[in-house]
C-alpha positions as CSV (number, residue, x, y, z in Angstrom):
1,X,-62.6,-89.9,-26.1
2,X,-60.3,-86.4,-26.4
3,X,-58.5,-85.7,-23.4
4,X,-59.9,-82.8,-22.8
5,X,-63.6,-84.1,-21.9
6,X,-62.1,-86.8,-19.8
7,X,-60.7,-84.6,-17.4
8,X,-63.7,-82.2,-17.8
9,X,-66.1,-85.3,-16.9
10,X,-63.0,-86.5,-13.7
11,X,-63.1,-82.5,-12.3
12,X,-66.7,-81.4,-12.7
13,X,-69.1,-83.3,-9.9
14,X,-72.1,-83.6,-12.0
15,X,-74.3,-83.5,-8.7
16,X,-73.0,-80.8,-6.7
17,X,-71.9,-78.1,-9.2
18,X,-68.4,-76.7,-8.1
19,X,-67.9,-74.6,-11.2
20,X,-67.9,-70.8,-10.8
21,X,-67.5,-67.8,-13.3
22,X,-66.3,-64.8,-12.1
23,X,-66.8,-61.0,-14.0
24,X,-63.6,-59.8,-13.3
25,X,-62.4,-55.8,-13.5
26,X,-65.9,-54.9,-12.6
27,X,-65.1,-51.2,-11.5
28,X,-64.5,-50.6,-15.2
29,X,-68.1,-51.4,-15.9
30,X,-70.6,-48.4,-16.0
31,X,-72.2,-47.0,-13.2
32,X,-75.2,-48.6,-13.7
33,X,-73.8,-52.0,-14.3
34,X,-71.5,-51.6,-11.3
35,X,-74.6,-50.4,-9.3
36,X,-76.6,-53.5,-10.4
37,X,-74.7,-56.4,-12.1
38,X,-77.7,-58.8,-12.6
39,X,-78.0,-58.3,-16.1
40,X,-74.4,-58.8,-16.9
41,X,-74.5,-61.9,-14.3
42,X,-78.3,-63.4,-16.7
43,X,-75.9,-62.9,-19.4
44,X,-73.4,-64.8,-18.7
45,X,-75.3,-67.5,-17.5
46,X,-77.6,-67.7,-20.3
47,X,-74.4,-68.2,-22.8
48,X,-72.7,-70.8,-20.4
49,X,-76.3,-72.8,-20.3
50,X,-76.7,-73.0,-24.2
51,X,-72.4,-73.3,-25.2
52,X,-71.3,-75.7,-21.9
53,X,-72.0,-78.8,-20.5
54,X,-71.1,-77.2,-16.8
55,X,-73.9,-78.8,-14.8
56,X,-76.5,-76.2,-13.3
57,X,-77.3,-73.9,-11.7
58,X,-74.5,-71.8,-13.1
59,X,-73.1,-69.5,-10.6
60,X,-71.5,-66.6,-11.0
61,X,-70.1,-63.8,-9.8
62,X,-68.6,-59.9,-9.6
63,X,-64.9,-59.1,-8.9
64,X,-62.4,-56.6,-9.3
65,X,-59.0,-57.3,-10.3
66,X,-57.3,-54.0,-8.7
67,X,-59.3,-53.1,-6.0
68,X,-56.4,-51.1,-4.6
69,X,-56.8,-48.8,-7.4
70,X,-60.6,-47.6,-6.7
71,X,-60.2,-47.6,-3.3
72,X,-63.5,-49.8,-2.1
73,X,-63.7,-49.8,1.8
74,X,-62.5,-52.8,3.2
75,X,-65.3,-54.2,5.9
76,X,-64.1,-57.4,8.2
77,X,-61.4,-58.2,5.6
78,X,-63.4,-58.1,2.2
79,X,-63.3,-55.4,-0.4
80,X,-67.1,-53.8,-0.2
81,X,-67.9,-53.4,-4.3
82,X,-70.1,-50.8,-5.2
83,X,-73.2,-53.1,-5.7
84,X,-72.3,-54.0,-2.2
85,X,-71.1,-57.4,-2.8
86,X,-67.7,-58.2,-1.2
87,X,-64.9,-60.0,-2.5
88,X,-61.8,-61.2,-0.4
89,X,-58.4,-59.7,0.1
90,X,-56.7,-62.3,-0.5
91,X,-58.6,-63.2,-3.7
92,X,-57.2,-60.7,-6.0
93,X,-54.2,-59.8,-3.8
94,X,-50.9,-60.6,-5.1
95,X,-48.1,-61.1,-2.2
C-alpha cells in the first residue's frame, strides 16, 4: 500500500469526520460572493465528494488571510466577515 493512503486511512476517523476545507482570502471574492458564499462553499464540496475519499459530510468554510487589511470589526475576539461569519484572531494571526 503507498504511504501516502496509509497515513491518510491512520489520520482521517472514518466515523466522525474531522477533515475541514477552508476558502481562504475571501475579501478578495466579489461582493456578491462575499455577501453569500454558499455557492462557492456547494462548489467545493461537490469537487471534494466526486475527487476524495474524505468521509462525509464535507465541511467547509470562509476565511480571510489578512483581515487586518480590510478592517472587519472584531466582535468578542472573532473577525466579523462580511457574510457575517466570524473567524478567530488567532486563526490567521501571525505573532
Amino acid at each position: 500500500m503507498p504511504y501516502g493512503i496509509n497515513t491518510f486511512q491512520r489520520i482521517v476517523d472514518e466515523n466522525r469526520p474531522n477533515v475541514v476545507f477552508v476558502l481562504t482570502h475571501f475579501a478578495s471574492e466579489s461582493r456578491s460572493v462575499t455577501q453569500n458564499p454558499q455557492e462557492k462553499i456547494n462548489q467545493l464540496k461537490k469537487a471534494t465528494e466526486k475527487h476524495t475519499t474524505v468521509p462525509r459530510p464535507t465541511v467547509v468554510s470562509v476565511a480571510e488571510n489578512q483581515v487586518r487589511n480590510h478592517e472587519f470589526p472584531i466582535v468578542n475576539g472573532y473577525f466579523q466577515l462580511p457574510n457575517g461569519s466570524f473567524v478567530p484572531q488567532t486563526f490567521m494571526t501571525k505573532k
